[in-house]
KOLSE-233216 format. One record per atom (N, C-alpha, C): residue number from 1; residue in three letters; atom name; x, z, y. Coordinates in nm, 3 decimals. Layout:
{i NUM; aa ala; at CA; X X; Z Z; Y Y}
...
//
This chain:
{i 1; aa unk; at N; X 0.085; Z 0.000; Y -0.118}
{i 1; aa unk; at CA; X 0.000; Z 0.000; Y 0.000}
{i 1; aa unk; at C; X 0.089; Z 0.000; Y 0.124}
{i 2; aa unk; at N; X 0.040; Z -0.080; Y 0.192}
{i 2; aa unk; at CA; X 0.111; Z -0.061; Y 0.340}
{i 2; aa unk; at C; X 0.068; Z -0.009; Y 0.455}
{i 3; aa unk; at N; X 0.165; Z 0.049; Y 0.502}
{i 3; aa unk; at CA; X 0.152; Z 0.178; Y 0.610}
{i 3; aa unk; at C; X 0.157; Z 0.115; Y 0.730}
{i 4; aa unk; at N; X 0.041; Z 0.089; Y 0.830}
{i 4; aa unk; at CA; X 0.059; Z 0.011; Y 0.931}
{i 4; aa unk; at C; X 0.004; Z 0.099; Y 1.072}
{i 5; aa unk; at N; X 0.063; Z 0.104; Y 1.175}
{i 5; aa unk; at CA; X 0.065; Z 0.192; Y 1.283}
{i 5; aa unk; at C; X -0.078; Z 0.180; Y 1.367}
{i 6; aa unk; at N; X -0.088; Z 0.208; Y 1.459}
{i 6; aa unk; at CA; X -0.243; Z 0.218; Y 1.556}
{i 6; aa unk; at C; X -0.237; Z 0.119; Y 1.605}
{i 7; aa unk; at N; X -0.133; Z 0.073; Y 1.661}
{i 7; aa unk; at CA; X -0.088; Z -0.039; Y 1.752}
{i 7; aa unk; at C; X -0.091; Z -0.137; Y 1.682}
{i 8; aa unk; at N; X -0.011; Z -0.161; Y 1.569}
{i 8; aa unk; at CA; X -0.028; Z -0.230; Y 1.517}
{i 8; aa unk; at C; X -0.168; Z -0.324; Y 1.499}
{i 9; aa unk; at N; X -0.252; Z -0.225; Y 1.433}
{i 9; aa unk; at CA; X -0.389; Z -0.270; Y 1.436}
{i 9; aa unk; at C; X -0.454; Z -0.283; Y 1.515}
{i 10; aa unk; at N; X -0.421; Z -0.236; Y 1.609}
{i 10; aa unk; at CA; X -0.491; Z -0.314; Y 1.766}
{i 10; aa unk; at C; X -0.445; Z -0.467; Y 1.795}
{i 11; aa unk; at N; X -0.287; Z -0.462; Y 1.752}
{i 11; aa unk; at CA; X -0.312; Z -0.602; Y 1.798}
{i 11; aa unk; at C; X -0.370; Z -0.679; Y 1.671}
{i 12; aa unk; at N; X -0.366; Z -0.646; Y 1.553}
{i 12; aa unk; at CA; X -0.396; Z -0.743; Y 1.432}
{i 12; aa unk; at C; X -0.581; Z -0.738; Y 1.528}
{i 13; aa unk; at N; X -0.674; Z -0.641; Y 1.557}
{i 13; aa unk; at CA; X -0.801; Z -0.667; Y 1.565}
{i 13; aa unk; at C; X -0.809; Z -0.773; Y 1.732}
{i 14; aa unk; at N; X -0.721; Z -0.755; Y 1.788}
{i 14; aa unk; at CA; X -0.728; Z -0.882; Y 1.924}
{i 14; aa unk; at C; X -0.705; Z -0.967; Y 1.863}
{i 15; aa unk; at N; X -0.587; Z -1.000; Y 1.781}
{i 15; aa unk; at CA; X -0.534; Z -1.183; Y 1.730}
{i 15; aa unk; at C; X -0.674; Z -1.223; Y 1.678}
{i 16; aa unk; at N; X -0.741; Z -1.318; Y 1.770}
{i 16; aa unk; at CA; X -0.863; Z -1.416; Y 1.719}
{i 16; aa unk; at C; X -0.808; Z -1.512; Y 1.582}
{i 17; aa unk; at N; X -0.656; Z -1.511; Y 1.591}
{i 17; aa unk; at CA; X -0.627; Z -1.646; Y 1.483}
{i 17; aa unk; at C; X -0.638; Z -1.578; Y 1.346}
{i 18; aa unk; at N; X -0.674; Z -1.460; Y 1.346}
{i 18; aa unk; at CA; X -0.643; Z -1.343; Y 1.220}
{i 18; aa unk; at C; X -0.767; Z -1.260; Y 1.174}
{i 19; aa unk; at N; X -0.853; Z -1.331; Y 1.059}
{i 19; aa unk; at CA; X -0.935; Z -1.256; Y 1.041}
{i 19; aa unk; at C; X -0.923; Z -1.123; Y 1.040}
{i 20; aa unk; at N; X -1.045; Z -1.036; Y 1.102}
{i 20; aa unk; at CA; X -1.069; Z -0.902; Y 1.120}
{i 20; aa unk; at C; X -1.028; Z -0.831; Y 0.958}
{i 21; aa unk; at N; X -0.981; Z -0.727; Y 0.946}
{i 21; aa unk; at CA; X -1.009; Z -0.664; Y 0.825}
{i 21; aa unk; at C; X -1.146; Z -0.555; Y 0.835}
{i 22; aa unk; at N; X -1.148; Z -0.515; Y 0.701}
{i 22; aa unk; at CA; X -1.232; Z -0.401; Y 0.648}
{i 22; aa unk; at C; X -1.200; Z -0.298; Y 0.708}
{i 23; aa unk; at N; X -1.281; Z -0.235; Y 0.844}
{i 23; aa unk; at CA; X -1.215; Z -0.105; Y 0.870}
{i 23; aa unk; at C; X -1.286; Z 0.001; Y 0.739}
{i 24; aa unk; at N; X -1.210; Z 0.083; Y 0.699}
{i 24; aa unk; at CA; X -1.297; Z 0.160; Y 0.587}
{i 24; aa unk; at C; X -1.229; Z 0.285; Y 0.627}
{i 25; aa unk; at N; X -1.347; Z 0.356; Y 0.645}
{i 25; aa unk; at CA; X -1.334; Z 0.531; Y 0.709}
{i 25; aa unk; at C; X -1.357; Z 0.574; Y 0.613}
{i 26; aa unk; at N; X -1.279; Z 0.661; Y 0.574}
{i 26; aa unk; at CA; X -1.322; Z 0.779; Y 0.468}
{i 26; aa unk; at C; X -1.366; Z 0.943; Y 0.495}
{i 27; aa unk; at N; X -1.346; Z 0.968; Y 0.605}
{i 27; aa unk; at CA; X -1.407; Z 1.104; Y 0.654}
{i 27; aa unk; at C; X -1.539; Z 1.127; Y 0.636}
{i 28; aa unk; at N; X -1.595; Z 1.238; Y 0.630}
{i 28; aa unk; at CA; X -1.718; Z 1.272; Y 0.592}
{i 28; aa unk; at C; X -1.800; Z 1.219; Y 0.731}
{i 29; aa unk; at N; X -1.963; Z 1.240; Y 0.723}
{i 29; aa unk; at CA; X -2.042; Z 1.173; Y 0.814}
{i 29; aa unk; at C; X -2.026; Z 1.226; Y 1.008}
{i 30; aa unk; at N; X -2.008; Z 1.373; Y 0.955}
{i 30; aa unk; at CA; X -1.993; Z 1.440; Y 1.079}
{i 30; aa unk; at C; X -1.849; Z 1.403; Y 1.169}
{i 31; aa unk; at N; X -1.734; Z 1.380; Y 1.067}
{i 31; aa unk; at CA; X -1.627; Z 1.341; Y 1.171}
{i 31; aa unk; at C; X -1.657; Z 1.217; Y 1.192}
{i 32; aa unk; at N; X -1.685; Z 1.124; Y 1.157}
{i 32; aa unk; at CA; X -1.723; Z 0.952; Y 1.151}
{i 32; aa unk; at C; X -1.833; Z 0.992; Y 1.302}
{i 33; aa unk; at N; X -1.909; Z 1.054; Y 1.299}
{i 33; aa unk; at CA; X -1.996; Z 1.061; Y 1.428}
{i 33; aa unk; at C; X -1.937; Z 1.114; Y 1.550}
{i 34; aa unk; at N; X -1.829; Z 1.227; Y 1.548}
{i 34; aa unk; at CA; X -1.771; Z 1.247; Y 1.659}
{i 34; aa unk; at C; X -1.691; Z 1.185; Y 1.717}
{i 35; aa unk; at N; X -1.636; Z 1.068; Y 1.631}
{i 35; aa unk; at CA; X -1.547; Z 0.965; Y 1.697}
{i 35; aa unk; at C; X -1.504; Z 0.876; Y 1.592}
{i 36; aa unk; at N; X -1.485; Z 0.755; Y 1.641}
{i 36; aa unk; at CA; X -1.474; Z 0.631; Y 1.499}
{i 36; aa unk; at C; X -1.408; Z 0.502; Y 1.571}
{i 37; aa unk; at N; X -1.338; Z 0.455; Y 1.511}
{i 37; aa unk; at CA; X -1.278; Z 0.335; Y 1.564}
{i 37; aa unk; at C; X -1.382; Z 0.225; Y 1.556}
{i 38; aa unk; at N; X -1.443; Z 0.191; Y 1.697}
{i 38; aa unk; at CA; X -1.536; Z 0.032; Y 1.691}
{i 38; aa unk; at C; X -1.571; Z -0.093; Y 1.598}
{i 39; aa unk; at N; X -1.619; Z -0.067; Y 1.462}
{i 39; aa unk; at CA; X -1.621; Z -0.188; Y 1.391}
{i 39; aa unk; at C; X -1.607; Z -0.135; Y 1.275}
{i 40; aa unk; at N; X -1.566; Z 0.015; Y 1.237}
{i 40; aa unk; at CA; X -1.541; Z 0.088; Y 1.098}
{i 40; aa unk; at C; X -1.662; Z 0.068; Y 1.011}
{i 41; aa unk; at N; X -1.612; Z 0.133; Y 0.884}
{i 41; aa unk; at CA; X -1.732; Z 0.134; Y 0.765}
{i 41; aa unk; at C; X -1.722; Z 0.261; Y 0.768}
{i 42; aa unk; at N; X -1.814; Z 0.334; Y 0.728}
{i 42; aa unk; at CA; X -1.763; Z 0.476; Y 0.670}
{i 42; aa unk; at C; X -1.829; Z 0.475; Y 0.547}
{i 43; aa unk; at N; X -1.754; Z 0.574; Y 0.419}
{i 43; aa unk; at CA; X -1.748; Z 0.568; Y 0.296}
{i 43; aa unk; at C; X -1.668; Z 0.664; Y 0.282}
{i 44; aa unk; at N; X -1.783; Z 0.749; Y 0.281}
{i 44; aa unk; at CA; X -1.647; Z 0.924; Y 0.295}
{i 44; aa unk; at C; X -1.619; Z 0.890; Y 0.110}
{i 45; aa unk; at N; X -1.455; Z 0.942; Y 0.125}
{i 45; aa unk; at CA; X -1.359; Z 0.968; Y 0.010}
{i 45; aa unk; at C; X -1.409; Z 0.973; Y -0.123}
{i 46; aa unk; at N; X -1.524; Z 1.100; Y -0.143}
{i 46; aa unk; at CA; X -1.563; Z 1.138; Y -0.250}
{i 46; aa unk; at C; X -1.690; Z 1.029; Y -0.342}
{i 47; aa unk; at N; X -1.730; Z 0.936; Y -0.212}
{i 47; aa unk; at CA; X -1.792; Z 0.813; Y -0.288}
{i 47; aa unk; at C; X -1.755; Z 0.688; Y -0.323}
{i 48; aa unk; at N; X -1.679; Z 0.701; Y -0.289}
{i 48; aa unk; at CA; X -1.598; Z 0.535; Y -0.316}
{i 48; aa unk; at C; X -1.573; Z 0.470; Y -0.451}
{i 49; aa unk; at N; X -1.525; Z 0.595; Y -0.523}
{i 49; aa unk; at CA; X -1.549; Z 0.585; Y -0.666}
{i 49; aa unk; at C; X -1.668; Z 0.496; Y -0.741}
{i 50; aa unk; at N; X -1.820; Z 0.464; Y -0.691}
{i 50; aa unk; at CA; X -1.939; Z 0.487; Y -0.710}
{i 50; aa unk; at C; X -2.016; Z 0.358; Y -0.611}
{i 51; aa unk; at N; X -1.904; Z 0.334; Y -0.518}
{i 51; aa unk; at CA; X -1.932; Z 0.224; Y -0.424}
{i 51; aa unk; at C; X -1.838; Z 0.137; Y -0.441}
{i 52; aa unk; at N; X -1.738; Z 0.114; Y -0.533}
{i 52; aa unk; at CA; X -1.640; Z 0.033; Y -0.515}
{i 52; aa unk; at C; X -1.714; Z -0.138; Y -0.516}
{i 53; aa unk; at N; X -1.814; Z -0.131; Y -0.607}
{i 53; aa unk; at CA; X -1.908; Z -0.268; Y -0.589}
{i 53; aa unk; at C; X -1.954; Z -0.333; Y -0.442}
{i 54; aa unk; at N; X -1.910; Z -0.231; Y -0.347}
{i 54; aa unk; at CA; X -1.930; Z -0.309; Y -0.220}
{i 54; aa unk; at C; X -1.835; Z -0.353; Y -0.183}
{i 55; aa unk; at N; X -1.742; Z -0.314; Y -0.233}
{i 55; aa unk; at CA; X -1.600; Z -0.397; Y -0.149}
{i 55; aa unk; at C; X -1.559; Z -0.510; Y -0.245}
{i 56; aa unk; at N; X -1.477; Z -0.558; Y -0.141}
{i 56; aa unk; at CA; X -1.421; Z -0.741; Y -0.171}
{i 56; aa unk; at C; X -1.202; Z -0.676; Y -0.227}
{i 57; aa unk; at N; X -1.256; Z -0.684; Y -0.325}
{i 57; aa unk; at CA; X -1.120; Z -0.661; Y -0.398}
{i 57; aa unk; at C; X -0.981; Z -0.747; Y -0.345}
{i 58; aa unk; at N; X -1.014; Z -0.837; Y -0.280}
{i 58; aa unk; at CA; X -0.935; Z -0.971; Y -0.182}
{i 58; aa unk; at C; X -0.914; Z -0.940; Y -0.048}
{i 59; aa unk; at N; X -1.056; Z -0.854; Y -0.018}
{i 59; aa unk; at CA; X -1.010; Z -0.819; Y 0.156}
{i 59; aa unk; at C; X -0.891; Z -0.760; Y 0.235}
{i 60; aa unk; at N; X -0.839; Z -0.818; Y 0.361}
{i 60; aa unk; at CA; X -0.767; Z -0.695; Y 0.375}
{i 60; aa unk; at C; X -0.863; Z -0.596; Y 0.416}
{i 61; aa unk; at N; X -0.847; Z -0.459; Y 0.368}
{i 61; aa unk; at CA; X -0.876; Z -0.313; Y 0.409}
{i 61; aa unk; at C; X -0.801; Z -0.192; Y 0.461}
{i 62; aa unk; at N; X -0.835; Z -0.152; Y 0.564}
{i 62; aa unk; at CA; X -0.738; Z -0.077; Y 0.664}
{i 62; aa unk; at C; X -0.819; Z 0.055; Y 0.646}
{i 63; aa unk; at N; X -0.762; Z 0.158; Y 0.570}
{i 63; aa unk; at CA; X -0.824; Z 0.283; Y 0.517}
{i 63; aa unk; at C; X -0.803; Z 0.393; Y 0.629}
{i 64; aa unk; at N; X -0.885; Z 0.473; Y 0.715}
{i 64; aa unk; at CA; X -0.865; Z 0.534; Y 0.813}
{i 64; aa unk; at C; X -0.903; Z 0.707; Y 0.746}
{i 65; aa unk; at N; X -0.877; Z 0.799; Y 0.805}
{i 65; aa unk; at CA; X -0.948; Z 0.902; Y 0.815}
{i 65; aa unk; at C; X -0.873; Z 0.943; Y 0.973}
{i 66; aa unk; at N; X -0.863; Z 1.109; Y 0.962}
{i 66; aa unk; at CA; X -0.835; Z 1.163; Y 1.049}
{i 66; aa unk; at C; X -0.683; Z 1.190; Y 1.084}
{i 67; aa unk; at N; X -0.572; Z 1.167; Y 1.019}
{i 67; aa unk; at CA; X -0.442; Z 1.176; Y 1.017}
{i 67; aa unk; at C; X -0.366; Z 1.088; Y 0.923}
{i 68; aa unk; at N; X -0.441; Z 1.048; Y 0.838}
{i 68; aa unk; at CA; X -0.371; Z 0.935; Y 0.740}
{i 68; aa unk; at C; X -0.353; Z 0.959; Y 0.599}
{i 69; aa unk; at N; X -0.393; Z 1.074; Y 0.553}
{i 69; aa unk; at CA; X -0.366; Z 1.191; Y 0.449}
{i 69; aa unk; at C; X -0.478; Z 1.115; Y 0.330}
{i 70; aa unk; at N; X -0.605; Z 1.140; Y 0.376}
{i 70; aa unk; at CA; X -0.684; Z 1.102; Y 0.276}
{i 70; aa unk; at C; X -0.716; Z 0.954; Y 0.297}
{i 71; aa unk; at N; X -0.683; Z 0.888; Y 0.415}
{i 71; aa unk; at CA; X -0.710; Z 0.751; Y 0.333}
{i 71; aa unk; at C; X -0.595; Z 0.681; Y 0.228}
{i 72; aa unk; at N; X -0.483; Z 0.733; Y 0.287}
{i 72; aa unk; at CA; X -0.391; Z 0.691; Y 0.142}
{i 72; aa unk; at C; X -0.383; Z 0.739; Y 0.023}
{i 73; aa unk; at N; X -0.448; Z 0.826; Y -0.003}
{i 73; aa unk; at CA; X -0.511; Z 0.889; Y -0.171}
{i 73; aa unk; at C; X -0.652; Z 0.777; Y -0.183}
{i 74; aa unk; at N; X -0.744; Z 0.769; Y -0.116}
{i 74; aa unk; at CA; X -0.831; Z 0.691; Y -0.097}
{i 74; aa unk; at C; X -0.776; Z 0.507; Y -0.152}
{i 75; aa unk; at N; X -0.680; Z 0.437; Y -0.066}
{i 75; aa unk; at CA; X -0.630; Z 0.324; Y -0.038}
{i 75; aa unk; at C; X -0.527; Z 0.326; Y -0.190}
{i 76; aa unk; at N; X -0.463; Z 0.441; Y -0.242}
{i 76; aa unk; at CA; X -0.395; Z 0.432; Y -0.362}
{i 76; aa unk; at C; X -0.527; Z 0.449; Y -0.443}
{i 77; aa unk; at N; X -0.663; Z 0.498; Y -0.450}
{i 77; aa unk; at CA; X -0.728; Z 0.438; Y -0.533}
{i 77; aa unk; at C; X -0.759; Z 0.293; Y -0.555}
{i 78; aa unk; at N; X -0.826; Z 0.271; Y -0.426}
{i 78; aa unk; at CA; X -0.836; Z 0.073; Y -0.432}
{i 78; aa unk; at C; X -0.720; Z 0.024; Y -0.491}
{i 79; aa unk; at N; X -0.610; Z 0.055; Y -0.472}
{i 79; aa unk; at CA; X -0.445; Z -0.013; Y -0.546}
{i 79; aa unk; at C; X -0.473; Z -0.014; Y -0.686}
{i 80; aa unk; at N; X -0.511; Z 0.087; Y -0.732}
{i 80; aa unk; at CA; X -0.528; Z 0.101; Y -0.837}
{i 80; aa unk; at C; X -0.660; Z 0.018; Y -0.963}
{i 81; aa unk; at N; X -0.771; Z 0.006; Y -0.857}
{i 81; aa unk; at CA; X -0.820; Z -0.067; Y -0.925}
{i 81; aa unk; at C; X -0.860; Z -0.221; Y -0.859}
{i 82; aa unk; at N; X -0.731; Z -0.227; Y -0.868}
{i 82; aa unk; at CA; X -0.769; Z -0.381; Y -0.843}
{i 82; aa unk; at C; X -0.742; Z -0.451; Y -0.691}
{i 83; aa unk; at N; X -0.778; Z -0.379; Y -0.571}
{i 83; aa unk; at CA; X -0.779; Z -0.402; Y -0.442}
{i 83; aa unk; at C; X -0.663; Z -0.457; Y -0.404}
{i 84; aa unk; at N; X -0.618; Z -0.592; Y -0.348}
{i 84; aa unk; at CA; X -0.500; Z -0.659; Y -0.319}
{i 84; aa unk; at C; X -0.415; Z -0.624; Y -0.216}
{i 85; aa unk; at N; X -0.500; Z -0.643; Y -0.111}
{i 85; aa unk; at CA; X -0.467; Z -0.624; Y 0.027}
{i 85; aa unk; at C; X -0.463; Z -0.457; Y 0.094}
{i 86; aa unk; at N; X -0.431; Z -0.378; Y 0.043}
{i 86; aa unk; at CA; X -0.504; Z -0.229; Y 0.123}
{i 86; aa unk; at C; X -0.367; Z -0.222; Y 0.227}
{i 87; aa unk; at N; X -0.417; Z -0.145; Y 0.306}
{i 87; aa unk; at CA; X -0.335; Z -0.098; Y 0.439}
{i 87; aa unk; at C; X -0.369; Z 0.056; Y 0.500}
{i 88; aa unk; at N; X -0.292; Z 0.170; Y 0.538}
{i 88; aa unk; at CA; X -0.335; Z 0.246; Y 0.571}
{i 88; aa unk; at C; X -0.298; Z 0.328; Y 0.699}
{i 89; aa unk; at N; X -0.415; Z 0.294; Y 0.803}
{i 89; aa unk; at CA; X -0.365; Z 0.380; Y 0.903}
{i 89; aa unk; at C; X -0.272; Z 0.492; Y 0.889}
{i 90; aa unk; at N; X -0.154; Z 0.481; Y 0.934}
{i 90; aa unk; at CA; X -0.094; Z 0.591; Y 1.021}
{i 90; aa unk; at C; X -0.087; Z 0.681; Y 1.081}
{i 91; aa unk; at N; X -0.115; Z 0.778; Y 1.033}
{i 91; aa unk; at CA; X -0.134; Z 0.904; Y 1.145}
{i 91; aa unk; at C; X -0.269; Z 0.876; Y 1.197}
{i 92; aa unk; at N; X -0.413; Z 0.828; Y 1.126}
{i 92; aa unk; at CA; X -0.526; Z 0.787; Y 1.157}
{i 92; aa unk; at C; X -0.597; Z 0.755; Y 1.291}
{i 93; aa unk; at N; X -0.713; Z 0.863; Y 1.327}
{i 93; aa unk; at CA; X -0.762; Z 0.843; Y 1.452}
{i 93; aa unk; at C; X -0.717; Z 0.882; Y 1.540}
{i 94; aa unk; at N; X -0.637; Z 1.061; Y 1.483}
{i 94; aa unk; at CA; X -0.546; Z 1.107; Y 1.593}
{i 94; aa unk; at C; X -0.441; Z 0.967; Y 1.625}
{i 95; aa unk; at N; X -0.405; Z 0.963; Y 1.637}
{i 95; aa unk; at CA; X -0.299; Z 0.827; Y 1.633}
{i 95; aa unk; at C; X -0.369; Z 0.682; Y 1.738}
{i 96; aa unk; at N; X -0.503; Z 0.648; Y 1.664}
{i 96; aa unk; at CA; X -0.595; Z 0.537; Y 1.762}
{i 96; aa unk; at C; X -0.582; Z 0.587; Y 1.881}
{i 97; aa unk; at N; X -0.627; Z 0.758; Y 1.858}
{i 97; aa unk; at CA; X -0.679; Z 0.800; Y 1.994}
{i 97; aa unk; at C; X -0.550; Z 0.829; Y 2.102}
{i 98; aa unk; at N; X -0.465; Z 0.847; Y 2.043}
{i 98; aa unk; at CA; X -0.319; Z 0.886; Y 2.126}
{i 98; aa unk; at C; X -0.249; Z 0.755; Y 2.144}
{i 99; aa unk; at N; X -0.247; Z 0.644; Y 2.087}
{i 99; aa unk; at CA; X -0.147; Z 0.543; Y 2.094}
{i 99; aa unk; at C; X -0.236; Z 0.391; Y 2.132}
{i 100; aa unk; at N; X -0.379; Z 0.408; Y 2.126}
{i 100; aa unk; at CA; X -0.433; Z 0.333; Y 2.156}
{i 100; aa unk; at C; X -0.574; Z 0.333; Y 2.274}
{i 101; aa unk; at N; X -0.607; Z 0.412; Y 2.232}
{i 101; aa unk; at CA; X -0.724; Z 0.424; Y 2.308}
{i 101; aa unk; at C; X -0.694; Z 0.522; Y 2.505}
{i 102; aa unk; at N; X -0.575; Z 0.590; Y 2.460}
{i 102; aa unk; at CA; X -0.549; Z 0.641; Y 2.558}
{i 102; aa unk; at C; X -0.394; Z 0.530; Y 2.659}
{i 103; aa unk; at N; X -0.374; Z 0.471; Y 2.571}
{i 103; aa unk; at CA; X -0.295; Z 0.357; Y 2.661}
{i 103; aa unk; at C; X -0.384; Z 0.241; Y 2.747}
{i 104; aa unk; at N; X -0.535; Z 0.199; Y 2.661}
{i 104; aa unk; at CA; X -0.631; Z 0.150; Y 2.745}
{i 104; aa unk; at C; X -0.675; Z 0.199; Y 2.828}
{i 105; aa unk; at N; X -0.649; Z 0.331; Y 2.896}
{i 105; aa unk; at CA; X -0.773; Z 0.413; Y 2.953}
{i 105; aa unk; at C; X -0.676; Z 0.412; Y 3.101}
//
């Protein structure tokens, strides 16, 4: 799985020449509501197992939570079964919110 920064993915979601990926949130409903990166899925951790039939085993998918911790246990599941492309935020939203969202502001 690859470890890709905030920035990073800011610019991968501006490049028009570059399809969008799968944002896929894994935090439970309540952190997903207090703040979420624009365009996410959420699919807290403990269901994914049970939902994997919604995802595109080909997509890229950019696994978020809140620091980076559980989407890469999360994103090493997709690795595992099957998922090609996974990617995992960095240091998560803290990270969007410090390296991205507050450099726009």
């Amino acid at each position: 799985m690859v470890q890709i920064t905030a920035v990073e993915l800011s610019e991968w979601l501006q490049d028009e020449a570059r399809p969008a990926p799968l944002l896929l949130d894994v935090r439970e409903p309540d952190e997903f509501a207090a703040y979420r990166i624009d365009g996410s899925t959420l699919i807290p951790m403990r269901a994914i197992p049970a939902r994997l039939h919604e995802l595109d085993r080909s997509a890229d998918t950019v696994m978020i939570c809140r620091s980076g911790a559980r989407s890469h246990h999360a994103g090493m599941f997709l690795k595992q079964n099957g998922f090609e492309r996974v990617y995992n935020l960095a240091g998560g939203v803290i990270s969007w919110a410090r390296d991205v969202q507050r450099a726009a502001a």
